[in-house]
C-alpha atoms as an extended CHARMM CRD file, in Angstrom:
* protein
*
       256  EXT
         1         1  UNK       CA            104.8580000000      126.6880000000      103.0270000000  PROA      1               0.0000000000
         2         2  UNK       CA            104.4790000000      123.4050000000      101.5980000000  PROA      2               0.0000000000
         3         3  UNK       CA            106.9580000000      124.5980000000       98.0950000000  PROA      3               0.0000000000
         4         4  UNK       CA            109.8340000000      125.2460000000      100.5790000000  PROA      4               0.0000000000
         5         5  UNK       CA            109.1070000000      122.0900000000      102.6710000000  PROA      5               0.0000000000
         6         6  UNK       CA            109.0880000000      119.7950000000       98.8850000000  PROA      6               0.0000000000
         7         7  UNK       CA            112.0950000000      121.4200000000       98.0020000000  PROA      7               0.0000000000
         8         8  UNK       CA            113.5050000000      120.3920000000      101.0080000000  PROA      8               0.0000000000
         9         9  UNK       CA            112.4490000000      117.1860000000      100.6340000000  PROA      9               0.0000000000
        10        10  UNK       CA            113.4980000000      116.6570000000       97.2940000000  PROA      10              0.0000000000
        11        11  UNK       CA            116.9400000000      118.2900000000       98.3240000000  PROA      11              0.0000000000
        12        12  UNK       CA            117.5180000000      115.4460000000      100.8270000000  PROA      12              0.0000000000
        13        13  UNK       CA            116.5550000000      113.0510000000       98.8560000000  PROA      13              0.0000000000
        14        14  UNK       CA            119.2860000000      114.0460000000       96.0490000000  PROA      14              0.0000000000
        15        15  UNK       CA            122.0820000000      114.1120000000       98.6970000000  PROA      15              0.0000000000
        16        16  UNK       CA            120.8290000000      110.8360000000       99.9210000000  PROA      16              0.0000000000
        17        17  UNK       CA            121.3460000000      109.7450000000       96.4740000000  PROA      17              0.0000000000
        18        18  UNK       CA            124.3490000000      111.0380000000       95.9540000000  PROA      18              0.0000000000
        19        19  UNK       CA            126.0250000000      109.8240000000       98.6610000000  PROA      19              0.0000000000
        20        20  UNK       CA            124.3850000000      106.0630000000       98.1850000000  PROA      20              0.0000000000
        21        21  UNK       CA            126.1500000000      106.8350000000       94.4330000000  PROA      21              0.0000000000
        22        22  UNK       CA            129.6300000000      107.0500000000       95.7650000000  PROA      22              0.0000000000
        23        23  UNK       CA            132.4840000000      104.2120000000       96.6900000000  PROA      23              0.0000000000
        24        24  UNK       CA            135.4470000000      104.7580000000       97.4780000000  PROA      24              0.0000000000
        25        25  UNK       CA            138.0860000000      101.4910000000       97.2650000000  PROA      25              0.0000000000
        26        26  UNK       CA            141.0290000000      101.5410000000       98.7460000000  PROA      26              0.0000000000
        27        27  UNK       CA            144.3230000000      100.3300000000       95.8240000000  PROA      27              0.0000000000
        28        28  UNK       CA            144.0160000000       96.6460000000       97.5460000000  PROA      28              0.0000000000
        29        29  UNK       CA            140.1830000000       96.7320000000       96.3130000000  PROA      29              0.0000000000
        30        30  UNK       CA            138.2990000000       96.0940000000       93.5250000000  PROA      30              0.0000000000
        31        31  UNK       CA            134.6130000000       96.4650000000       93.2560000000  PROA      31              0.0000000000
        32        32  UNK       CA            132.3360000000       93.8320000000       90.9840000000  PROA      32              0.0000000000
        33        33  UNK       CA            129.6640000000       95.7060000000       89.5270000000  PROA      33              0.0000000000
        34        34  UNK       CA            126.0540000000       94.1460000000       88.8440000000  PROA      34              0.0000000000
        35        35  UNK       CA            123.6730000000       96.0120000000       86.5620000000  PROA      35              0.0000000000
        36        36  UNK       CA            120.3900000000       95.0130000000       86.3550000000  PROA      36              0.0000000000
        37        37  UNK       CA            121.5930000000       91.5700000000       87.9340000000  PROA      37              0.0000000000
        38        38  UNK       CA            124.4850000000       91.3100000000       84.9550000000  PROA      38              0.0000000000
        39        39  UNK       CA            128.0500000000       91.4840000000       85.4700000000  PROA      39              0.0000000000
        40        40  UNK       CA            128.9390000000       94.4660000000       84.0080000000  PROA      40              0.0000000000
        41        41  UNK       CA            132.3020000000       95.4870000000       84.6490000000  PROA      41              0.0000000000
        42        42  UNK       CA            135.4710000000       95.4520000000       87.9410000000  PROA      42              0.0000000000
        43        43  UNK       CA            136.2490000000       99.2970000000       88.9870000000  PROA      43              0.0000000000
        44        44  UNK       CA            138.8550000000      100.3150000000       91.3290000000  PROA      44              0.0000000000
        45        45  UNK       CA            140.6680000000      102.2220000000       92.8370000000  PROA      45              0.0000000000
        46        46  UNK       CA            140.0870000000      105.3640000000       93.5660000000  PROA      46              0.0000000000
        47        47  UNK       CA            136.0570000000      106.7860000000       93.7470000000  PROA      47              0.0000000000
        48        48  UNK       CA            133.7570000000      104.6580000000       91.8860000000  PROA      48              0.0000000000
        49        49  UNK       CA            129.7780000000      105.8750000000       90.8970000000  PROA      49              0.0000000000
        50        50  UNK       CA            127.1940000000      103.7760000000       90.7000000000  PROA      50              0.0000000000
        51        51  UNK       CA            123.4070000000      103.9830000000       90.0710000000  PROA      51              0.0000000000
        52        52  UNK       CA            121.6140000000      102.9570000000       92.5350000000  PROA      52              0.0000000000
        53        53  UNK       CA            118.6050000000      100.4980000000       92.6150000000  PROA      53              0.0000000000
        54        54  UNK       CA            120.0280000000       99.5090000000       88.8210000000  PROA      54              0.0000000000
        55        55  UNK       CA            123.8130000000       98.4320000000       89.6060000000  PROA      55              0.0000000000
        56        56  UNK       CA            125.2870000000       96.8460000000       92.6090000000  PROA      56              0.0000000000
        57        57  UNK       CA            128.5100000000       96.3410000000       94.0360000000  PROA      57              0.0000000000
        58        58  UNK       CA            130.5330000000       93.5830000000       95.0940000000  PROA      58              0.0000000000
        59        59  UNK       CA            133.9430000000       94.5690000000       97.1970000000  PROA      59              0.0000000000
        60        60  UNK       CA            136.7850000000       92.1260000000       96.2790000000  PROA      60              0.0000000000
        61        61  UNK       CA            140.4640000000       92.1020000000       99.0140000000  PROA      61              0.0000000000
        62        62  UNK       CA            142.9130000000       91.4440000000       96.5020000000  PROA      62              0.0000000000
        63        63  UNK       CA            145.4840000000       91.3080000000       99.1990000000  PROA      63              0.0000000000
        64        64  UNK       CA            147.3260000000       87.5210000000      100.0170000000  PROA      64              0.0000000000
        65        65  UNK       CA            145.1100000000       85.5900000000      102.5410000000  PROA      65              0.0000000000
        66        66  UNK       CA            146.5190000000       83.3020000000      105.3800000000  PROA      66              0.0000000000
        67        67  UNK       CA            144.0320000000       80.8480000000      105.5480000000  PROA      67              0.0000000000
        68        68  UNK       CA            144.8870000000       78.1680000000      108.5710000000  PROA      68              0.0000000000
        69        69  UNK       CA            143.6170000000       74.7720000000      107.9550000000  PROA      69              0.0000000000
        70        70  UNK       CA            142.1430000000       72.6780000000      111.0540000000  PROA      70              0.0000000000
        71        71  UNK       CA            143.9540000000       69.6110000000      112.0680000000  PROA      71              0.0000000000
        72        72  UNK       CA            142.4660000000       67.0180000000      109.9510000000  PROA      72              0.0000000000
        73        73  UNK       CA            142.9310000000       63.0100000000      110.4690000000  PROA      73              0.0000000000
        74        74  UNK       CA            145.3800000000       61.4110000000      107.7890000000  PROA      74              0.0000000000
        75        75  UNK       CA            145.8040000000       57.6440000000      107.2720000000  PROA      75              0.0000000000
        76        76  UNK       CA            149.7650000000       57.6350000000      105.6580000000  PROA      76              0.0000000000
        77        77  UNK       CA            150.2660000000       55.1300000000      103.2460000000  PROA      77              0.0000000000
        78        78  UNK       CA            151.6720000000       52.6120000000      105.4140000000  PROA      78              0.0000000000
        79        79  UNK       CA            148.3810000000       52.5370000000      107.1950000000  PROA      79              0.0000000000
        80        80  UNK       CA            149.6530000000       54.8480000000      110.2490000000  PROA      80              0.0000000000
        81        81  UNK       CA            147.0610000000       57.1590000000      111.3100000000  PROA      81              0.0000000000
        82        82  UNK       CA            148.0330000000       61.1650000000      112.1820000000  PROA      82              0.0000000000
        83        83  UNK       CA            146.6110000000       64.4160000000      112.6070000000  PROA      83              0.0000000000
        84        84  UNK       CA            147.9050000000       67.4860000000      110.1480000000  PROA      84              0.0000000000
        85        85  UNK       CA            147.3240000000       71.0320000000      110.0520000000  PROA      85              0.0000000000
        86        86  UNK       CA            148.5800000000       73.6010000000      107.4450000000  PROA      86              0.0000000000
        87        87  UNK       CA            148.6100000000       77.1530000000      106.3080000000  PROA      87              0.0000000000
        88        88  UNK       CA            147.6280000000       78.0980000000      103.0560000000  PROA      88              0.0000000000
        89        89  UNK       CA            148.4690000000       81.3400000000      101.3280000000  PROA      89              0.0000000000
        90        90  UNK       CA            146.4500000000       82.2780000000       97.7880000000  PROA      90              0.0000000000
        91        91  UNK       CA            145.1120000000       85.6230000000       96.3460000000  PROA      91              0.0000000000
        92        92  UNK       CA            142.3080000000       86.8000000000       94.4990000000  PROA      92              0.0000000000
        93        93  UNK       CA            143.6190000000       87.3440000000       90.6330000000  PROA      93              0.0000000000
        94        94  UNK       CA            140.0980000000       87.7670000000       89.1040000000  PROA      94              0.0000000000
        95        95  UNK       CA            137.9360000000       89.2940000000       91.3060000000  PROA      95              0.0000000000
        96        96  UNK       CA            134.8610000000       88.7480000000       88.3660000000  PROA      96              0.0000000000
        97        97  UNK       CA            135.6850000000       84.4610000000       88.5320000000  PROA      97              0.0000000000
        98        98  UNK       CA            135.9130000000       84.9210000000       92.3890000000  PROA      98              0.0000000000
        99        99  UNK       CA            132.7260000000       86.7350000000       92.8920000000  PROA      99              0.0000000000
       100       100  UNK       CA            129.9640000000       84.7710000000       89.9040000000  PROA      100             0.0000000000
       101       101  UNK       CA            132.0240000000       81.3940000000       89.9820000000  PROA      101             0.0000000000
       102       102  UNK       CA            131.4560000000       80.2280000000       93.1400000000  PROA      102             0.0000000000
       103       103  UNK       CA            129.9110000000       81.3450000000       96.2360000000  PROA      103             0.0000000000
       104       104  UNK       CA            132.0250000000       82.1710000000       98.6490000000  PROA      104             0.0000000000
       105       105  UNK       CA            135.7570000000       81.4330000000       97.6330000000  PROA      105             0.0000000000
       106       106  UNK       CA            136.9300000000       82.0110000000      101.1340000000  PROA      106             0.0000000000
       107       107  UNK       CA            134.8220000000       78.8220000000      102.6070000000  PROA      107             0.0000000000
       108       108  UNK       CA            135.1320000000       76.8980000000       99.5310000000  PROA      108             0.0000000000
       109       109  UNK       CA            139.5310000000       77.5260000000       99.7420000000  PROA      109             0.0000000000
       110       110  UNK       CA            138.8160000000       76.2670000000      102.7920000000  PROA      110             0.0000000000
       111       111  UNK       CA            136.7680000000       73.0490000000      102.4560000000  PROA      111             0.0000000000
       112       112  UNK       CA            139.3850000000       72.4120000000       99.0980000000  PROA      112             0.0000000000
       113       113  UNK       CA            141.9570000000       72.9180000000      101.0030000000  PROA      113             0.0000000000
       114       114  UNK       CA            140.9780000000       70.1010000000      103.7470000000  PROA      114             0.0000000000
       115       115  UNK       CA            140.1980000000       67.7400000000      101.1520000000  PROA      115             0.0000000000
       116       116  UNK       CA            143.5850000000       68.2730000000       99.0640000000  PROA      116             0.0000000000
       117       117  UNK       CA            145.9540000000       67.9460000000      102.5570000000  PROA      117             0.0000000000
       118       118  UNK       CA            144.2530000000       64.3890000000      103.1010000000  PROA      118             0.0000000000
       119       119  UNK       CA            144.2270000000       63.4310000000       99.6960000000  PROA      119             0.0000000000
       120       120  UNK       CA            147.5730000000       64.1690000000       98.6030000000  PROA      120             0.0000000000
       121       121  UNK       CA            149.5910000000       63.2060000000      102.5110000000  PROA      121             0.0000000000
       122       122  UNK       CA            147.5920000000       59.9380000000      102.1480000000  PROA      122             0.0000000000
       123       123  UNK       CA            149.8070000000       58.9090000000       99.5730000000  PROA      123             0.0000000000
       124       124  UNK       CA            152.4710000000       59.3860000000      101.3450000000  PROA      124             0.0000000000
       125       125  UNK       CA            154.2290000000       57.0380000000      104.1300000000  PROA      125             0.0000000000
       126       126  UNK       CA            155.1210000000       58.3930000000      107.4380000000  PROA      126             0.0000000000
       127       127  UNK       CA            158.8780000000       58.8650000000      106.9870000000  PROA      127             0.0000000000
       128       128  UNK       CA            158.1060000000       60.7280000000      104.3730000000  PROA      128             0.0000000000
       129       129  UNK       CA            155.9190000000       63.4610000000      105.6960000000  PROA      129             0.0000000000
       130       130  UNK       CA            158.3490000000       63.9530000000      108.6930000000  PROA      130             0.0000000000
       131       131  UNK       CA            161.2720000000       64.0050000000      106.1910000000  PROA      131             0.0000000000
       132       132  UNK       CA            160.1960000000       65.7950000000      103.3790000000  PROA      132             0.0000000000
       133       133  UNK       CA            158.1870000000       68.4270000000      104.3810000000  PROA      133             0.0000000000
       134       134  UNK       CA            159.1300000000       71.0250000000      101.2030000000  PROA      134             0.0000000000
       135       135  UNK       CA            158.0960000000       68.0480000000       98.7270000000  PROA      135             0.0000000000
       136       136  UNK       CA            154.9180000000       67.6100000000       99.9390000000  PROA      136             0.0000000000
       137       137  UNK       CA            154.1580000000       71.2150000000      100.3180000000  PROA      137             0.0000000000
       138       138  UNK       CA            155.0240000000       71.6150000000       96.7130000000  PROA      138             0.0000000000
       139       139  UNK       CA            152.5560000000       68.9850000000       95.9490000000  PROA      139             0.0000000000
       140       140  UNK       CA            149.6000000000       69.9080000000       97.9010000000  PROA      140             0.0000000000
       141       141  UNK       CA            150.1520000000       73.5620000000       96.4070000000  PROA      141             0.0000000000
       142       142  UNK       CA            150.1470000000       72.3840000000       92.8920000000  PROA      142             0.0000000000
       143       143  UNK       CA            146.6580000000       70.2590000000       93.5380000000  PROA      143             0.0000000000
       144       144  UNK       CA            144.9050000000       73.2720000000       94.8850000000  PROA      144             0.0000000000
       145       145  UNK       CA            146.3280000000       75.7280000000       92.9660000000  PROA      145             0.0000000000
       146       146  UNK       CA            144.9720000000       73.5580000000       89.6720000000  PROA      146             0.0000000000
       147       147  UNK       CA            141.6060000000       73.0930000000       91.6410000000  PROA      147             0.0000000000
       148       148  UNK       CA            141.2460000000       77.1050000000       91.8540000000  PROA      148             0.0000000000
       149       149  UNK       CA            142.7120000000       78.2290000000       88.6830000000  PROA      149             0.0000000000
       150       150  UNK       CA            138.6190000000       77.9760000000       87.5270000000  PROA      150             0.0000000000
       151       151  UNK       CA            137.3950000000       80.6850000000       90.3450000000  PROA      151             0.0000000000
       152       152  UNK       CA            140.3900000000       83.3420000000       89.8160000000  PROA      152             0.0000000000
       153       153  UNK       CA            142.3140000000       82.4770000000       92.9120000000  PROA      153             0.0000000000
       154       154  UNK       CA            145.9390000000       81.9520000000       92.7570000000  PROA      154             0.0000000000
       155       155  UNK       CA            147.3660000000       79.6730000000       95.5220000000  PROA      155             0.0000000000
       156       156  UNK       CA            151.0490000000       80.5520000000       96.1700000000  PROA      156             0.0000000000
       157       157  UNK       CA            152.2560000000       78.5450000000       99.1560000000  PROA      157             0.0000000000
       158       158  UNK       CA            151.1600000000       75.7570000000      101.3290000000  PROA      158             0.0000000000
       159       159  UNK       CA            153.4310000000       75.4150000000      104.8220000000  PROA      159             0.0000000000
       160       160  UNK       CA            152.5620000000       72.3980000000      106.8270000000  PROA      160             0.0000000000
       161       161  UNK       CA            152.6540000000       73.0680000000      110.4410000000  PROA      161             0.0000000000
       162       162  UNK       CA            152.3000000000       70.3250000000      112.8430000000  PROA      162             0.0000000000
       163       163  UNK       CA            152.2770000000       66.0960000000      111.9310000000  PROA      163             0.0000000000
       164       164  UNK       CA            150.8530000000       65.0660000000      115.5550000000  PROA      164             0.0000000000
       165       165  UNK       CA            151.3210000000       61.2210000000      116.3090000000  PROA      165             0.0000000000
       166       166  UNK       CA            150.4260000000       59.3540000000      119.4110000000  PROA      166             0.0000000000
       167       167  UNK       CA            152.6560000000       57.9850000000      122.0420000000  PROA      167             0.0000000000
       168       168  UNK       CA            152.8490000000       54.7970000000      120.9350000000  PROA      168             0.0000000000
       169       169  UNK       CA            153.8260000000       54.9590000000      116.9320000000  PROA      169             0.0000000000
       170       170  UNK       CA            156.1910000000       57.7490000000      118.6840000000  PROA      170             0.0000000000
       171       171  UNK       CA            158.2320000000       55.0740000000      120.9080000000  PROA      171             0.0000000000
       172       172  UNK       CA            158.2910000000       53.0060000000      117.9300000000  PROA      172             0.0000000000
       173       173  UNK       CA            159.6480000000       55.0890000000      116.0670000000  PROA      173             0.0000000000
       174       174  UNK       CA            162.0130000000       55.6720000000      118.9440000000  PROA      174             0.0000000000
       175       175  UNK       CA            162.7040000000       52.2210000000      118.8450000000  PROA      175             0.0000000000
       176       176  UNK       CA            163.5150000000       51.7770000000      114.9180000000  PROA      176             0.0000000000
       177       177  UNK       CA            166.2080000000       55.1720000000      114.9730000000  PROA      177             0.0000000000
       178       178  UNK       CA            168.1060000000       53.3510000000      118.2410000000  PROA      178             0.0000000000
       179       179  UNK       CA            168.0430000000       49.9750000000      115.9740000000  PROA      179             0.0000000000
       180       180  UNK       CA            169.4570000000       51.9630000000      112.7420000000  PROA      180             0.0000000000
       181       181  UNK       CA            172.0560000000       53.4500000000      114.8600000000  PROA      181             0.0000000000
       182       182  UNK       CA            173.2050000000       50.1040000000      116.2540000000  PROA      182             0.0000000000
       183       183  UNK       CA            173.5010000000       48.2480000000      112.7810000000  PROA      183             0.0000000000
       184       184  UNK       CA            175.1500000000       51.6830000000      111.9660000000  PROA      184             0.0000000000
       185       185  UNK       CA            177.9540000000       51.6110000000      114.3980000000  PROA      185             0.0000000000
       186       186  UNK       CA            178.4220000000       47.5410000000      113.7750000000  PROA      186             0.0000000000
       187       187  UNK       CA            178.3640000000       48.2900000000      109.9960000000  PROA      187             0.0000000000
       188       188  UNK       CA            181.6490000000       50.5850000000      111.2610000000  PROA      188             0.0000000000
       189       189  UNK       CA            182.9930000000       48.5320000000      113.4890000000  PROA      189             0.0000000000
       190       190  UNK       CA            183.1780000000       45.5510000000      111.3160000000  PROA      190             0.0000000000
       191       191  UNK       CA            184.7080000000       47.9860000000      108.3680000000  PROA      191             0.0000000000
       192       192  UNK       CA            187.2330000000       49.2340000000      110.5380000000  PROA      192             0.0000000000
       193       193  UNK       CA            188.0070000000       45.1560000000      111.5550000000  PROA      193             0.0000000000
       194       194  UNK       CA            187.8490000000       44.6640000000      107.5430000000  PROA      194             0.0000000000
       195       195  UNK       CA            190.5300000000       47.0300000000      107.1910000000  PROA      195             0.0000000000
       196       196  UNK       CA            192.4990000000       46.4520000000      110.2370000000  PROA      196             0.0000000000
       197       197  UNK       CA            193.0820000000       43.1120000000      108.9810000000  PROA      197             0.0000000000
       198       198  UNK       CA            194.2390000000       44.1160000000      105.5500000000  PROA      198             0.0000000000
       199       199  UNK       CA            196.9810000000       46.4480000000      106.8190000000  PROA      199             0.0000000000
       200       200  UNK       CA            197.3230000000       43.1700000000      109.3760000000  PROA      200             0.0000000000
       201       201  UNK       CA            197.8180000000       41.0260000000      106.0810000000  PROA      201             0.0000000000
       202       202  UNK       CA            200.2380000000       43.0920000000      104.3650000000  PROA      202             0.0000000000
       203       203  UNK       CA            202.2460000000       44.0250000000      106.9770000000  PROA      203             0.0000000000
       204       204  UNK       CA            202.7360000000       40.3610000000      107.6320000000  PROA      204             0.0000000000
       205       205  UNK       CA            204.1620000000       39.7020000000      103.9830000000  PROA      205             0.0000000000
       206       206  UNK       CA            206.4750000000       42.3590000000      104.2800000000  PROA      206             0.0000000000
       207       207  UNK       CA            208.3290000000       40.9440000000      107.4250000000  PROA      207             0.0000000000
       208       208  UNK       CA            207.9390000000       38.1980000000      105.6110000000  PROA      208             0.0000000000
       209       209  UNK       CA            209.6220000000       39.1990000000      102.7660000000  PROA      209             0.0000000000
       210       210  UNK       CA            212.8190000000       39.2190000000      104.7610000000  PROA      210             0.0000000000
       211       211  UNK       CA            214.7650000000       37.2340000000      107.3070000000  PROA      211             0.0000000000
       212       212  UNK       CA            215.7320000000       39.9780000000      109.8780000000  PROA      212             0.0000000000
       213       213  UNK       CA            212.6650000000       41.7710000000      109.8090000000  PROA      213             0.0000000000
       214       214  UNK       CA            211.0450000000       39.9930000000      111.7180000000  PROA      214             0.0000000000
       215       215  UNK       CA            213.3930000000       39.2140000000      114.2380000000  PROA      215             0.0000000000
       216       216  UNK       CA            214.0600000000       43.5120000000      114.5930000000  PROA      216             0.0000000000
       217       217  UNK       CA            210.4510000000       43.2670000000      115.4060000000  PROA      217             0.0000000000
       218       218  UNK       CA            210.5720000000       41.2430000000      118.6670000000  PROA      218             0.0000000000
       219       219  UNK       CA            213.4050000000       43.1160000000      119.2660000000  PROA      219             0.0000000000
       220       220  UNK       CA            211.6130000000       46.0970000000      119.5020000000  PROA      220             0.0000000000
       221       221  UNK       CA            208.4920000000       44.2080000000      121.2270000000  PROA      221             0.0000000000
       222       222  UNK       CA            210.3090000000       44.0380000000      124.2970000000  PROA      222             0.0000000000
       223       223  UNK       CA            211.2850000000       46.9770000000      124.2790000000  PROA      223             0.0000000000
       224       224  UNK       CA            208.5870000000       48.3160000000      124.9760000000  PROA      224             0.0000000000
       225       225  UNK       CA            207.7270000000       45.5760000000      127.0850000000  PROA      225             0.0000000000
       226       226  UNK       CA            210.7400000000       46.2940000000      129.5850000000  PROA      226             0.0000000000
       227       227  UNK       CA            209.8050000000       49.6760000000      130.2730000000  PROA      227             0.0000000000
       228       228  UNK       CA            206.6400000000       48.0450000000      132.2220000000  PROA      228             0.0000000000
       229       229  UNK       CA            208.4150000000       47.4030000000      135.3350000000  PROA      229             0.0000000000
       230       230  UNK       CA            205.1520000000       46.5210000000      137.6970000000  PROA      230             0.0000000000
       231       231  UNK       CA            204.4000000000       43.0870000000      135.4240000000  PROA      231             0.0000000000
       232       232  UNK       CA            206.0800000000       40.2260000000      135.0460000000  PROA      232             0.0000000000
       233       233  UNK       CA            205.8400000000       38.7980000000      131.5490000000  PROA      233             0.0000000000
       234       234  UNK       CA            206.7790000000       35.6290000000      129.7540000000  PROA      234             0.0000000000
       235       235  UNK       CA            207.5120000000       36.1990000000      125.8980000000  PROA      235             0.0000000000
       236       236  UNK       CA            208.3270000000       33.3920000000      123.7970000000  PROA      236             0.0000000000
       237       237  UNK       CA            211.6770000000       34.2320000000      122.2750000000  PROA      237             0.0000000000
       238       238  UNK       CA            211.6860000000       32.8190000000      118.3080000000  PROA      238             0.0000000000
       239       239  UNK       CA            214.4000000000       29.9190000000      117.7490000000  PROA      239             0.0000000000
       240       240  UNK       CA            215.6180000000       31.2520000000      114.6010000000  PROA      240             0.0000000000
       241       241  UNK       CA            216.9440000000       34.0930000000      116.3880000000  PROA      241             0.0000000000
       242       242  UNK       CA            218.6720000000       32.3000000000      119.0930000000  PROA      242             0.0000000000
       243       243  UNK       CA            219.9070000000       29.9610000000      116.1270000000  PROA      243             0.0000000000
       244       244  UNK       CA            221.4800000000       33.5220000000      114.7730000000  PROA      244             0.0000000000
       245       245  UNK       CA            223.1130000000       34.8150000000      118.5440000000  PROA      245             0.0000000000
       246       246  UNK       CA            224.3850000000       31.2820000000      118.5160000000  PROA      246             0.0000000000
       247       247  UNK       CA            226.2390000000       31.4560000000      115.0010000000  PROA      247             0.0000000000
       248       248  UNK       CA            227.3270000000       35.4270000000      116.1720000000  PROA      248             0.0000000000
       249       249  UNK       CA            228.9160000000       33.8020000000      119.1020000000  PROA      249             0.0000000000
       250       250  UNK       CA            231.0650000000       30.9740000000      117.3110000000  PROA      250             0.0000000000
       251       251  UNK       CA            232.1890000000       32.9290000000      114.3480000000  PROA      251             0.0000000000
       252       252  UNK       CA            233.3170000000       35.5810000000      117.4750000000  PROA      252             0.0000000000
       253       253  UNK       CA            235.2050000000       32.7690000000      118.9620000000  PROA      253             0.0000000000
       254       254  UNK       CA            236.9520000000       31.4850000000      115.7260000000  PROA      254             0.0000000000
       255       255  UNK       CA            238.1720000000       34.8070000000      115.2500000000  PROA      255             0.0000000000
       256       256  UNK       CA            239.6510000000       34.6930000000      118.5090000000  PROA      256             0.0000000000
């Protein structure tokens, strides 16, 4: 009885071994294998064999990772004091940097990550992180990407979500757009009075220019005038003209 029972025993121990032997990764995975505490090579996909007790395995997600970055407190560069959060998108590239490089790239992306969005807004003013948005993401992407290059990780876009300031930098910022749009709308105003008078100007030398011009131009004046029936109104007739009805009248009578 006791052959059978260490056949048995060594049976189950083979298909415990066996089965400790075999990975299977998935296409997004790669596995980091440790022999004898050495890197020794990345395998993956598909079924991987190891030996166990002398090589270990390390499973990598090469898939894109949305890592969301806390609100963190950002003094502008205008000394104005707001609270940022961001989303950062990056990838594993080398899974043998990401795994012997550092310790855990997911919390260190993380802590660089904090560090860079204060660093690089901080040089920024205000109006600029409300306004430019797409610059500054480019920027903050470039600085971590170059931070991670060393630990395989790729960084391929930084989004920033939310630039939270308090009530009272908000109503003066209130304040400033309602002052830019009234020195706006004087700055057109006093262009359309700069213009008006020009045409004003010229059109005045014209009439000028000849003797009966201007006196068709009253003429026409109350015109206009008379058609206004509910006013009275007193309009100073020009003495040149009644110097001309005058003349009309006594070269009329000579001829008669």
């Amino acid at each position: 009885m006791a052959f059978p029972l260490s056949f048995a025993t060594l049976l189950f121990l083979l298909i415990v071994l066996a089965v400790s032997a075999i990975r299977v990764l998935r296409e997004y995975e790669r596995g980091v294998v440790f022999q004898l505490g050495r890197f020794w090579k990345v395998k993956g996909p598909g079924l991987v064999l190891i030996i166990p007790a002398i090589q270990q395995m390390v499973r990598v997600d090469l898939r894109t990772v949305v890592l969301d970055v806390p609100p963190q407190d950002v003094i502008s560069r205008d000394n104005v004091s707001v609270k940022v959060n961001a989303v950062v998108y990056f990838r594993v590239l080398d899974p043998e940097r990401a795994i012997i490089q550092v310790e855990n790239f997911l919390m260190a992306t993380s802590q660089l990550a904090q560090t860079t969005l204060r660093a690089v807004l901080g040089k920024h003013e205000l109006d600029e992180m409300l306004a430019e948005r797409e610059r500054l993401n480019v920027d903050i992407q470039q600085a971590l990407d170059a931070q991670t290059d060393a630990w395989g990780i790729k960084v391929s876009n930084v989004e920033i979500k939310h630039v939270d300031i308090n009530e009272s930098m908000v109503r003066a910022i209130a304040r400033q757009a309602e002052a830019e749009r009234e020195r706006r709308a004087k700055v057109i105003h006093a262009e359309g009075e700069l213009q008006a008078s020009e045409k004003l100007m010229q059109a005045a030398e014209m009439l000028s220019r000849q003797a009966g011009a201007m006196q068709l131009r009253y003429m026409q004046t109350l015109g206009s005038i008379a058609n206004d029936k509910t006013t009275t109104i007193v309009f100073p007739l020009p003495v040149d003209l009644l110097g001309g009805m005058s003349d009309d009248g006594k070269r009329k009578n000579n001829k008669d």
